[in-house]
C-alpha positions as CSV (number, residue, x, y, z in Angstrom):
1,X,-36.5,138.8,105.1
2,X,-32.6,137.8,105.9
3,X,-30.4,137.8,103.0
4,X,-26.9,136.2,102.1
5,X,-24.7,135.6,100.2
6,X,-25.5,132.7,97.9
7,X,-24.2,129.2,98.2
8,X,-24.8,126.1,96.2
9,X,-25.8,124.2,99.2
10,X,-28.6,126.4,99.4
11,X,-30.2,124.1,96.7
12,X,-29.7,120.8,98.4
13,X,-32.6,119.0,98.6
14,X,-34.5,121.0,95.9
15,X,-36.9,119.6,93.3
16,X,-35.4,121.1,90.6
17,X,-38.6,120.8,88.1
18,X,-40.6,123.5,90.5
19,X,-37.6,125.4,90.9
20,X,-36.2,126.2,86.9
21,X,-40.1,126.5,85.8
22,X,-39.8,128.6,82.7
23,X,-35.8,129.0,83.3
24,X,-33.5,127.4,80.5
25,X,-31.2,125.9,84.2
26,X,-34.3,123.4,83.7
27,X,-33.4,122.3,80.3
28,X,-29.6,121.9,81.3
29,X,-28.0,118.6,82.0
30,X,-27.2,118.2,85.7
31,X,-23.1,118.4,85.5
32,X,-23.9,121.7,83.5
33,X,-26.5,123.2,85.8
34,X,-24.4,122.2,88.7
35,X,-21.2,124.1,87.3
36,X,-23.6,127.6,86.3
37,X,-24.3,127.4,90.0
38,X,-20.8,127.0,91.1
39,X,-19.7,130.1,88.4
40,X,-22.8,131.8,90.2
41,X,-21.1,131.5,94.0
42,X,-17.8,132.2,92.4
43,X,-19.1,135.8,91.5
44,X,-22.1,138.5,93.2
45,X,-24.9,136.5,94.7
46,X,-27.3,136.9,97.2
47,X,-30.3,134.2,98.5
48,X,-33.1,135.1,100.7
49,X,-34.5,133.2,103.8
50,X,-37.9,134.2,105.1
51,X,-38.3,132.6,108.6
52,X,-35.2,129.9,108.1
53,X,-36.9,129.1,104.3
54,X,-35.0,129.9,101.4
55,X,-36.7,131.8,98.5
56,X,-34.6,131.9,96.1
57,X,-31.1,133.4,94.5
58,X,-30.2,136.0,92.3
59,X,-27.0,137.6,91.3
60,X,-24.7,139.0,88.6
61,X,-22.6,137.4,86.5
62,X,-19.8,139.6,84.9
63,X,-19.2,140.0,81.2
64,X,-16.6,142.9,81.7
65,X,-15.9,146.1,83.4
66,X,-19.0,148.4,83.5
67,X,-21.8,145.3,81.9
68,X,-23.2,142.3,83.8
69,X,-26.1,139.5,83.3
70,X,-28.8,139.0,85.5
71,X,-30.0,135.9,87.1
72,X,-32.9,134.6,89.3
73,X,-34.0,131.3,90.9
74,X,-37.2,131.5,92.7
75,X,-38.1,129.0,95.1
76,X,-41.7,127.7,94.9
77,X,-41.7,129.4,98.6
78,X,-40.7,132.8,96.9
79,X,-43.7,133.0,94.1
80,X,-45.9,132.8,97.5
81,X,-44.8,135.8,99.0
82,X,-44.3,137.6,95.6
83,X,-44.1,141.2,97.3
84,X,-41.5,140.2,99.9
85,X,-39.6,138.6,97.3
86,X,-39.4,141.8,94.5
87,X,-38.2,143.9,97.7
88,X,-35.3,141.7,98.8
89,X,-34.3,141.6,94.6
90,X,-34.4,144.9,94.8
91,X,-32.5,145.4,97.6
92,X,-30.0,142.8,96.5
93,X,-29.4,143.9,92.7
94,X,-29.0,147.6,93.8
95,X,-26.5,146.6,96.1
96,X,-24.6,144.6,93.5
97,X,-25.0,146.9,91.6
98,X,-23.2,150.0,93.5
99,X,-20.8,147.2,94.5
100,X,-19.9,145.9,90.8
101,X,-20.2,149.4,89.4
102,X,-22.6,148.6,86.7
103,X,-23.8,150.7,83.9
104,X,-25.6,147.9,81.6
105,X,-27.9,144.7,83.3
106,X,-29.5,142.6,81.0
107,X,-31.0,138.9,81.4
108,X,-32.1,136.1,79.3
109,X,-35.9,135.8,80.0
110,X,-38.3,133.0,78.3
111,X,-41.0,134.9,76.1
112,X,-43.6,132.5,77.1
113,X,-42.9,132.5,81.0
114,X,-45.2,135.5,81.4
115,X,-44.5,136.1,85.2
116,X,-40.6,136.2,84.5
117,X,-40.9,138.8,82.3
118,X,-43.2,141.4,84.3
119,X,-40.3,140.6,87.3
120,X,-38.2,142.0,85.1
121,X,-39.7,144.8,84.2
122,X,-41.0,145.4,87.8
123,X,-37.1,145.3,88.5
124,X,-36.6,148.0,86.0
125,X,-35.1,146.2,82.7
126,X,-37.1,147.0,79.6
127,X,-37.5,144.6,76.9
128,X,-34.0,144.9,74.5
129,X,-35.0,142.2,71.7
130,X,-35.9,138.7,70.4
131,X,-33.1,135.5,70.8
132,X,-34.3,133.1,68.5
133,X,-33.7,129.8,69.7
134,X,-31.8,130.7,72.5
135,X,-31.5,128.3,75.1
136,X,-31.0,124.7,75.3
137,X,-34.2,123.9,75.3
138,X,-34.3,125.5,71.7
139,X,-37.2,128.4,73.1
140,X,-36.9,132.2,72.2
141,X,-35.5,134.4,74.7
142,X,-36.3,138.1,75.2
143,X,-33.4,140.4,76.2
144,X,-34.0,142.0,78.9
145,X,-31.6,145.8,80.1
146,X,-31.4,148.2,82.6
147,X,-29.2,150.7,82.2
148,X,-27.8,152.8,85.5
């Protein structure tokens, strides 16, 4: 597993409906998910490449000093080597996370995307509280935290 830092071209070429599966990017309008990936370079990101493939991304978005927000894009590659993708998160977040110096990580996860939600916990965030009508898509979100 090779990872670097994220870049927007890493997304060229994607089909976009297998990629944002249960992820409110998929309910976005293209000139909005296009400038959430741009804000996403601009900070802490990291993709991963398995044998030239990309996986997927993930980073940290920061809200201020001390509390940052979670995200993940996983790469229909990425759900097939599950294992090898939790350990490069792993490895990734607890890097950004020394880095940034974070003492609060939370993430917006769909409550009906089942698999989303034990990757969180897997990653150590426990479940914070219910976001009605969250995204633009108009689902409920979970809240999901880790505290370091």
């Amino acid at each position: 597993m090779e990872i670097m830092p994220f870049k927007p071209e890493h997304l060229n070429g994607l089909d976009w409906q297998s990629l944002t599966e249960g992820s409110m990017l998929g309910a976005m309008p293209e000139g909005w998910r296009r400038g959430a990936l741009a804000r996403a370079a601009a900070g802490w990101a990291f993709s991963g490449f398995e044998q030239g493939q990309w996986l997927g991304a993930a980073g940290l978005l920061p809200w201020w000093p001390g509390v940052a927000e979670a995200w993940l894009l996983l790469a229909p590659a990425g759900r097939k080597v599950p294992l090898a993708a939790v350990r490069a998160l792993k490895k990734g977040l607890e890097t950004l996370i020394q880095t940034m110096r974070v003492h609060r990580l939370q993430a917006s996860v769909r409550a009906d995307f089942g698999q989303a939600r034990k990757m969180a916990e897997v990653l150590g965030f426990h479940e914070e509280s219910r976001m009605a009508k969250y995204g633009p898509d108009g689902a409920d979100y979970l809240r999901y935290v880790r505290l370091t």
